[in-house]
N, C-alpha and C positions, 0 to 999 in steps of 0.2 A: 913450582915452575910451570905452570897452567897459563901463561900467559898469553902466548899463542902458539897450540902444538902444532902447525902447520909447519910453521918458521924452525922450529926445533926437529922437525921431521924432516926439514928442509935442508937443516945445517949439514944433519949426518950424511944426507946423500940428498941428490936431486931427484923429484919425485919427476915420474911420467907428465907430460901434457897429454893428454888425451886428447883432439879435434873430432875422434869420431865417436858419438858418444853408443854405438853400437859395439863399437870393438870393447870398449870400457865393461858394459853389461855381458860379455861373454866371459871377460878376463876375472873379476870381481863382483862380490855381495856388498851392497852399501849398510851401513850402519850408521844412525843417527845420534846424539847426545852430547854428553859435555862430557870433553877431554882430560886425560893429567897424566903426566908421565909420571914412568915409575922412578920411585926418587932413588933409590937403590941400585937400579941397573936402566938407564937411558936406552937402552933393547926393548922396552917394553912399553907399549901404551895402556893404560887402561879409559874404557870409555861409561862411563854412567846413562843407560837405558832413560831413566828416566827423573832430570837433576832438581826438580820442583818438588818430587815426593820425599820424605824422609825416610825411608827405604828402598828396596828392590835392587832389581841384578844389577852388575856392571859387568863389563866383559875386558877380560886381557889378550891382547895381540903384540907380537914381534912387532916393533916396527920396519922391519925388513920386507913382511908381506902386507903394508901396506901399499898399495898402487897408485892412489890418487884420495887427494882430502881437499873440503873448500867449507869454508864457515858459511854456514845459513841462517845464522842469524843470532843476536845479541841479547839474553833475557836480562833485567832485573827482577830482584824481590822488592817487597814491601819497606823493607829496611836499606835499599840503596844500595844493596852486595847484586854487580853485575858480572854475570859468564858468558861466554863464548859456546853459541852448540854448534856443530861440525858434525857433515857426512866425509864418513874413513872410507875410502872403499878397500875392500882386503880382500887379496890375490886367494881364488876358488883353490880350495886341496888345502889351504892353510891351517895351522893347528890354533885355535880357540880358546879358553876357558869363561867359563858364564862363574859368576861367584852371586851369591844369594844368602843376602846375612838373614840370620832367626835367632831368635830367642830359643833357648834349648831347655828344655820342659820334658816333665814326665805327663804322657798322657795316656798312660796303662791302664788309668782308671774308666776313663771315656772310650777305650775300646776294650775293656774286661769283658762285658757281657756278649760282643760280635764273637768273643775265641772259646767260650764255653761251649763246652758238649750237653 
């Protein structure tokens, strides 16, 4: 359901217009990337930092303290698979989550000899 989170964020409730774009920067942090709602609980956005790498963080938000969202702009790949990136802006005091996948490894060996005496 990535299709356009603006409209989905829209359905649930009516998002702020902003006109002044100073009251907007006092109220909320902007976040840029490509969208997708949470398919489990439509309460939550998460946003992809950054949707061209094959890794890195994404961040989860309520959509309740989102304030205002506008698409900036359209990417395709190589292969013809095109998304939608969009700045969220989310209401200041808001509660977060950054997620950061890894590959989960023993590296005891490469730091053995920093913990000997």
């Amino acid at each position: 359901m990535t299709s356009d989170i603006i409209e989905v964020i829209s359905e649930n409730r009516e998002l702020e217009k902003y006109r002044d774009p100073n009251r907007l920067l006092k109220e909320a942090i902007p976040y840029v990337g490509q969208p997708k709602q949470h398919e489990g609980n439509p309460d939550k956005i998460y946003i992809r930092l950054n949707p061209l790498s094959s890794n890195g963080a994404f961040l989860e938000f309520k959509t309740k303290d989102v304030v205002f969202a506008e698409n900036v702009k359209t990417v395709s790949q190589s292969d013809g698979t095109a998304f939608n990136i969009i700045k969220i802006w989310i209401r200041k005091g808001s509660i977060g989550i950054k997620m950061e996948p890894f590959s989960v490894m023993d590296f005891s060996e490469v730091f053995a000899d920093d913990f000997k005496d």
